[in-house]
C-alpha positions as CSV (number, residue, x, y, z in Angstrom):
1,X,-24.5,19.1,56.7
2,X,-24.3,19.3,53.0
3,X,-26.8,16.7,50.7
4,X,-24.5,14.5,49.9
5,X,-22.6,14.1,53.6
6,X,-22.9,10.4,54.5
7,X,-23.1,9.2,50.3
8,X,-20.5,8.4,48.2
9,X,-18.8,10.8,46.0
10,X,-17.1,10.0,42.3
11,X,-14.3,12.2,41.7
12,X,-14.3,11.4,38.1
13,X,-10.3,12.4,36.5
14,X,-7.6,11.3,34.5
15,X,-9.7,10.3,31.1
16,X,-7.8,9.7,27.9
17,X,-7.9,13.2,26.6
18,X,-4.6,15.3,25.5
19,X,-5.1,16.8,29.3
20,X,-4.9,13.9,31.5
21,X,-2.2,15.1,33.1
22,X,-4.3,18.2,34.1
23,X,-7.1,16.2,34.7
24,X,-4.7,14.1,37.1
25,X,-4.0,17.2,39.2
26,X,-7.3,18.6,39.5
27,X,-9.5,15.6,40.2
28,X,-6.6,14.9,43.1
29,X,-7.0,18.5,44.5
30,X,-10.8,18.5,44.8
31,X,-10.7,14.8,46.4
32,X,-8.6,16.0,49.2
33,X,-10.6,19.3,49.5
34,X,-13.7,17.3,49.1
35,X,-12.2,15.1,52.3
36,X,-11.3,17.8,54.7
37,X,-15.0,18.5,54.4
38,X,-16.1,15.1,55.5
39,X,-17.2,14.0,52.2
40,X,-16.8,10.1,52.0
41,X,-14.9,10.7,48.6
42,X,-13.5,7.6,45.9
43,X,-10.8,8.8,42.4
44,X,-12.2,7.1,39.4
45,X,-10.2,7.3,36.5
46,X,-12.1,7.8,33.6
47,X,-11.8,4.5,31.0
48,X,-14.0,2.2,29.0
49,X,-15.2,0.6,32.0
50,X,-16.0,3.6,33.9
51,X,-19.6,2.9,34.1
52,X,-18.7,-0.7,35.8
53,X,-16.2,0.9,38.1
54,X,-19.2,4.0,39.5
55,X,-21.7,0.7,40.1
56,X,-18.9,-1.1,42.2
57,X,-17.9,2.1,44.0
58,X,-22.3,3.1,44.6
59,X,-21.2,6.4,43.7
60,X,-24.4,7.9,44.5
61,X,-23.1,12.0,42.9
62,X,-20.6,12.3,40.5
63,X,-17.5,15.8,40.9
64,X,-16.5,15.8,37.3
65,X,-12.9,17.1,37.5
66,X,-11.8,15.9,33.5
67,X,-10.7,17.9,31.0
68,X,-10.6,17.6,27.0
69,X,-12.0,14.8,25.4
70,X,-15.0,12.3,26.3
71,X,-14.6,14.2,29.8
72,X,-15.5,18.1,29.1
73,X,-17.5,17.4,25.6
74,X,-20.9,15.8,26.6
75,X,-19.7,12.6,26.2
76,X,-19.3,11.5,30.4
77,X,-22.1,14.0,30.9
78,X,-24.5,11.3,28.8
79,X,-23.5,8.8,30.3
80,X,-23.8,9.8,34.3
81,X,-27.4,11.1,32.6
82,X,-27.9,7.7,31.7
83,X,-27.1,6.0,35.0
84,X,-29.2,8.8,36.8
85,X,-26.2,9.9,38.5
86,X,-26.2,13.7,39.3
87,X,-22.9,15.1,38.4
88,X,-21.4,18.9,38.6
89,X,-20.8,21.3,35.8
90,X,-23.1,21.8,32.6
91,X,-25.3,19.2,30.9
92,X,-24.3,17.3,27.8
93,X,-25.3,20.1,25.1
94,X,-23.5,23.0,27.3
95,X,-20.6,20.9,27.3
96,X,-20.6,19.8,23.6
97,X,-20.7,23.5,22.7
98,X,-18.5,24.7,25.0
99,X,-15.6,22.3,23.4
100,X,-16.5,23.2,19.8
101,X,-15.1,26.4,19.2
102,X,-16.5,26.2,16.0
103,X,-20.8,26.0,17.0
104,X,-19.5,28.4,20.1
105,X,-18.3,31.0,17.7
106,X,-21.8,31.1,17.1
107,X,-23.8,31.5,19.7
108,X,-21.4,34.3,20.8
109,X,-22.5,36.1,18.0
110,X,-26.0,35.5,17.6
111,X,-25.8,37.3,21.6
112,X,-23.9,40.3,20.7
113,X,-20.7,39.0,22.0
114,X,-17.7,40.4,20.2
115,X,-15.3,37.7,18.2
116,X,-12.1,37.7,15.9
117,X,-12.7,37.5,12.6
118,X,-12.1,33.7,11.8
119,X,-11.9,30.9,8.7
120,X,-12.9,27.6,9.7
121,X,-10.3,24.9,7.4
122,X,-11.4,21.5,7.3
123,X,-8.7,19.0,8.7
124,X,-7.9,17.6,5.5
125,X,-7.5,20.7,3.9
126,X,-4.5,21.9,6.4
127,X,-1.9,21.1,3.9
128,X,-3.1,23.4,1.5
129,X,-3.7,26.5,3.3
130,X,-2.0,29.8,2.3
131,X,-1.9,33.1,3.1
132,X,-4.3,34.0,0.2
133,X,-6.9,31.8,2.1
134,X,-7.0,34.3,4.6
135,X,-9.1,37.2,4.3
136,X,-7.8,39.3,7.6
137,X,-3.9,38.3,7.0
138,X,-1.3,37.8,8.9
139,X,-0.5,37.5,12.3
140,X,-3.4,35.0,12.6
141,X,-3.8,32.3,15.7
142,X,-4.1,28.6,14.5
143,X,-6.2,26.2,16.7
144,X,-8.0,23.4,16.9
145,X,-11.7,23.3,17.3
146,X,-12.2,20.8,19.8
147,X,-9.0,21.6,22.4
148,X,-8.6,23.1,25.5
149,X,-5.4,24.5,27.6
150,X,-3.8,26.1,24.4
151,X,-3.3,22.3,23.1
152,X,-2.0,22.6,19.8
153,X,-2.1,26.5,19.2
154,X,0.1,28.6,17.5
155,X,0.1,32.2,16.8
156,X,1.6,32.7,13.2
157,X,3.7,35.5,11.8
158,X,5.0,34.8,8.7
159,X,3.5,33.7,5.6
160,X,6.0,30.4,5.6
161,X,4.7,29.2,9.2
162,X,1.1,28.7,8.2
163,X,0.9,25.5,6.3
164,X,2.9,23.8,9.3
165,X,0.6,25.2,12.3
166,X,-2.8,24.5,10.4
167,X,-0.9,20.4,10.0
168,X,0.1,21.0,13.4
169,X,-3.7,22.1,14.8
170,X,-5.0,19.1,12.4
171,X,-3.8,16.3,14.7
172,X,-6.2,17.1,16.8
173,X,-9.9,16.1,16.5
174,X,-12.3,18.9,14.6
175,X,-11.5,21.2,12.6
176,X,-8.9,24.0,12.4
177,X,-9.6,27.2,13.3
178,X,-7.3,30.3,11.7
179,X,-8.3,33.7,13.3
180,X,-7.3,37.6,13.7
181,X,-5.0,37.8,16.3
182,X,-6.0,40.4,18.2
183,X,-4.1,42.5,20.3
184,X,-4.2,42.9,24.2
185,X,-4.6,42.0,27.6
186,X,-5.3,38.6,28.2
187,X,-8.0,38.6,30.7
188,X,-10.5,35.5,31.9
189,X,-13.5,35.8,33.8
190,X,-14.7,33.1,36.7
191,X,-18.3,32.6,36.2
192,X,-20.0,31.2,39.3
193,X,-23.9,29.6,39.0
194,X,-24.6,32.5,36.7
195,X,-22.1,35.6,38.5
196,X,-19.5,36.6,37.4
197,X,-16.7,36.4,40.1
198,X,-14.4,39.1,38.2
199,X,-11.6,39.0,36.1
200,X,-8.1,38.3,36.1
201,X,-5.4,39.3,33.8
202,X,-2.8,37.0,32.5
203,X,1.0,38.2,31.7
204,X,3.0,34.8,30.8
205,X,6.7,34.7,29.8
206,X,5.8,33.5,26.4
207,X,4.3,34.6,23.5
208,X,1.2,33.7,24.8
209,X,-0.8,31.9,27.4
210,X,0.1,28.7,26.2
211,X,-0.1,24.8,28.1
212,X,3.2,25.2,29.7
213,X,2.2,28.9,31.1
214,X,-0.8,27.7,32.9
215,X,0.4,24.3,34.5
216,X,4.0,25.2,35.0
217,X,4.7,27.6,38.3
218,X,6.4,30.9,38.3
219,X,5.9,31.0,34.1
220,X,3.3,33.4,34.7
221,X,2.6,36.6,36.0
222,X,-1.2,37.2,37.6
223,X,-3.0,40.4,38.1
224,X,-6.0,40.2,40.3
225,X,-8.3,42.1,39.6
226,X,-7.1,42.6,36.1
227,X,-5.3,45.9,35.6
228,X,-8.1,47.4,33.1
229,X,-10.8,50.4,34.0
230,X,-13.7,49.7,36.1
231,X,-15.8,50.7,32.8
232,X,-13.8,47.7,31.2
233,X,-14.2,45.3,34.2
234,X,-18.0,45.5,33.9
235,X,-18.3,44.7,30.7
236,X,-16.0,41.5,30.1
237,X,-18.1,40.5,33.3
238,X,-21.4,41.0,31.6
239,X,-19.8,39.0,28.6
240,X,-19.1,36.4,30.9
241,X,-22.1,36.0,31.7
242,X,-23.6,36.2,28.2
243,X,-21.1,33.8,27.2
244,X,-22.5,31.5,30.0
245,X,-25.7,31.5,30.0
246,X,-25.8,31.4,26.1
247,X,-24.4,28.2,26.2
248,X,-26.4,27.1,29.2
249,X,-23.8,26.3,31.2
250,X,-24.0,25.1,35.1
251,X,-21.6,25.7,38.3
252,X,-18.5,27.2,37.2
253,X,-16.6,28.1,33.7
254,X,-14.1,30.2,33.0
255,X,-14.4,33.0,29.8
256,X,-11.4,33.9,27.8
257,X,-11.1,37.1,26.6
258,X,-8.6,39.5,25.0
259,X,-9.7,42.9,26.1
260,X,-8.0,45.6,23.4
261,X,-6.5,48.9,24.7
262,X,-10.1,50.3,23.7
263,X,-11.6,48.3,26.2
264,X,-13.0,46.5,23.9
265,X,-13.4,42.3,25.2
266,X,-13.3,39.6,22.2
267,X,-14.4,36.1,24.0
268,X,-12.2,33.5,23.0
269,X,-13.6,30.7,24.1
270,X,-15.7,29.0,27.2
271,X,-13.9,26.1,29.6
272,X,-17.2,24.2,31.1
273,X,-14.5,22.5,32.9
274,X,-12.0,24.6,34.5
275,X,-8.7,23.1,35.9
276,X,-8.7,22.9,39.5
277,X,-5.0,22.6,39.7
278,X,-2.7,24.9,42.0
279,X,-2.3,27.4,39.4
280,X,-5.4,27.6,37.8
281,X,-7.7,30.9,37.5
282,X,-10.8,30.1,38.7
283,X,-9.4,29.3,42.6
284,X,-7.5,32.2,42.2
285,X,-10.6,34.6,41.3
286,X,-12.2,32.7,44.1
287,X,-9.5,32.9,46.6
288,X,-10.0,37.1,45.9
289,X,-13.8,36.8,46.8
290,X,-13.1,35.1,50.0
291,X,-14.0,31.8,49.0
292,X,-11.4,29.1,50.1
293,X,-10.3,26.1,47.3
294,X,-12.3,23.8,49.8
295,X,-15.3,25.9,50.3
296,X,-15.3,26.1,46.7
297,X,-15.5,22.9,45.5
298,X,-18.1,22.0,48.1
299,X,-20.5,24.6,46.4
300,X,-20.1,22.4,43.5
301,X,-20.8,19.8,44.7
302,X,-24.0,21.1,46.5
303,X,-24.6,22.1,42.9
304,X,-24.6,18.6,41.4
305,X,-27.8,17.8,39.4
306,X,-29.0,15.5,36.7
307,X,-29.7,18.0,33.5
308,X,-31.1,16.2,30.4
């Protein structure tokens, strides 16, 4: 019997993030795999009066299956640190970093870690950006600093498409980030309590791995383990786990990497909170190490710890 058989776990989802519809989906899968364990499990949706709502349910642990916003940035993490309610995943700075490409960025470097070249353009200067502004030219990727699942990014081409991505990437909260697009295979990396579970390589319809390739099925193609050399596994494993532990994350995160024909991996970013949905890449790297969806999210669980 696990530690918390017989108590009451808080699948926390939903939220009010730009990936509440993910957040939907996951938190719903790990309840009922939670359940067929024997866990005695209650959904909260994430709102303002989520601290009200985990008194009346006597959540005693808390599965944190949000994504985005005041779910996968610290800001849930304080507060279940506040209420001395263990939870799953990383601790409130691990999480804050994680989401912030920008402080990420980093720490990536400062650890060896190889990144695009990048400009960082403060919100309200996105309507003034040109190409000029951009020392490594164009094709560039535009993001925002503070999204996950590809939520406002663009890859830009032409000289005329910049100004209206960098606006685009500004709606969102943070800064914008304008980096070298860099050129091949999209790979990301399962990290599991510190171990790398290996690394899976990503061929979507699109022009990229955008929101609609990783929540829509059959718009993306999967390659498990990633079709690079063994030489080239290793090390976007090892950067994985650099990339991990460098932000001191807990349980499982997935890396994103573009590994170049060289063989050379460039971490994109870390996701402290990975989905959990049907088509998302951490169950499928597990699922290829023999570890079930259910089995999976019971380790978490059994992970769950207060951090601060």
């Amino acid at each position: 019997m696990g530690r918390w058989h017989g108590k009451k776990v808080a699948v926390l989802y939903g939220g009010r993030s730009s990936e509440r519809e993910v957040s939907l989906k996951s938190g719903a899968g790990c309840a009922e795999a939670l359940k067929s364990k024997g866990y005695d499990v209650a959904l909260v949706d994430v709102d303002l009066e989520v601290a009200d709502r985990l008194r009346d349910e006597g959540a005693a642990v808390a599965f944190v299956a949000l994504h985005g916003r005041f779910g996968e940035d610290g800001c849930v993490q304080g507060l279940l640190e506040s209420m001395g309610i263990p939870y799953t995943g990383s601790g409130v700075l691990a999480s804050a970093l994680g989401m912030n490409k920008t402080f990420s960025k980093l720490l990536f470097r400062d650890h060896g870690l190889s990144i695009a070249d990048y400009r960082v353009v403060a919100r309200a200067d996105a309507p003034r950006i040109g190409v000029a502004d951009v020392p490594f030219g164009l094709p560039a990727v535009v993001k925002p600093s503070s999204e996950g699942s590809s939520v406002g990014v663009r890859i830009v081409r032409e000289p005329g498409e910049l100004r209206d991505a960098c606006v685009e990437a500004a709606r969102f909260q943070g800064d914008v980030i304008v980096e070298r697009y860099i050129r091949g295979a999209e790979v990301q990396v399962a990290v599991l309590d510190g171990v790398a579970l290996g690394a899976i390589e990503i061929v979507p319809a699109g022009e990229f791995y955008d929101y609609a390739a990783k929540y829509t099925a059959g718009t993306t193609r999967y390659f498990y383990p990633a079709r690079i050399s063994p030489e080239s596994q290793q090390r976007v494993c090892r950067a994985a786990e650099v990339a991990h532990a460098a932000l001191g994350c807990s349980g499982a995160t997935r890396q994103d990497f573009i590994v170049t024909p060289g063989g050379e991996p460039y971490i994109l970013e870390v996701n402290t909170l990975p989905g959990m949905t049907p088509t998302s890449l951490v169950p499928k790297i597990a699922a290829g190490n023999g570890i079930s969806f259910a089995d999976l999210c019971e380790r978490l669980l059994e992970g769950a710890s207060l951090k601060a």
